[in-house]
N, C-alpha and C positions, 0 to 999 in steps of 0.2 A: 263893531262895538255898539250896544246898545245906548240908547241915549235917553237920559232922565232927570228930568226938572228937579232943583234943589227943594223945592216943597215933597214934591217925590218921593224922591230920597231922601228926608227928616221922615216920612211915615212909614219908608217900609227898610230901613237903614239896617236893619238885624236881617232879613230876608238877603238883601243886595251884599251884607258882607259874606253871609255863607256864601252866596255863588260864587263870587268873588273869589276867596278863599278854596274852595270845596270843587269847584266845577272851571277854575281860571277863567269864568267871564270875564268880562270889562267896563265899565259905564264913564261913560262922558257925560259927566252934571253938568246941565244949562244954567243958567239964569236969563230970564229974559230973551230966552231963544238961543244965548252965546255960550261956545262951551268955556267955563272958570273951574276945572277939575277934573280930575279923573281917578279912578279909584279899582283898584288894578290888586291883586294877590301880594305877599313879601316876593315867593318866588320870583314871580313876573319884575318884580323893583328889584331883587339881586340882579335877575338877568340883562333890564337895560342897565343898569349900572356897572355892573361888568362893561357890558359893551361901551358903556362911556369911556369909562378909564383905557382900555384897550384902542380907542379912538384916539383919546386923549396924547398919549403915548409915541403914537405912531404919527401923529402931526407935530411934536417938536423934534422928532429924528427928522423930518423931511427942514427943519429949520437949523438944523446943526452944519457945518460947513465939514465938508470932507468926511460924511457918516454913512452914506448910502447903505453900505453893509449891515450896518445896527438896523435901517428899516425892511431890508430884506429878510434879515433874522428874525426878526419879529414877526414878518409875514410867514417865514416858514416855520414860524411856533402855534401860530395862528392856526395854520393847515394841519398840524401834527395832533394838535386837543381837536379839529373838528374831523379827523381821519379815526382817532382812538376809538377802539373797539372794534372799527370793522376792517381792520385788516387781520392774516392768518397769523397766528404764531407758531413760529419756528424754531422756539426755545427748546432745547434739550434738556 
């Protein structure tokens, strides 16, 4: 990820959202050298957000008493959307 100063980023903010946007770059806005932001595509924010909630989820099955199954199904749904598409179909 590229990394740029929030004065930076006020001057060239329309440039940094196309790539953003347009090319899925990513910038890490400093202040004062530290990074306070990030500025990242929707897609990119739908996809950590997916991965949160699906996180999310799968950490209160491991808190449920007598659930194990519910967390393996989960895992094995997990596998099944990142398996889609590349397996053969055999549908008649």
């Amino acid at each position: 990820m590229t990394t740029v100063s929030v004065a930076n980023a006020k001057s060239h903010l329309s440039e940094l959202i196309a790539k953003s946007a347009y090319a899925h770059e990513r910038f890490i806005i400093t202040k004062r050298d530290k990074p306070v932001a990030a500025l990242v595509s929707l897609e990119d924010l739908q996809i950590i957000e997916q991965h949160e909630e699906r996180q999310g989820l799968a950490s209160l099955v491991g808190q449920w008493k007598d659930f194990e199954e519910v967390g393996e199904q989960i895992s094995d749904l997990h596998q099944l959307r990142k398996d889609a598409g590349t397996r053969k179909d055999v549908s008649l």
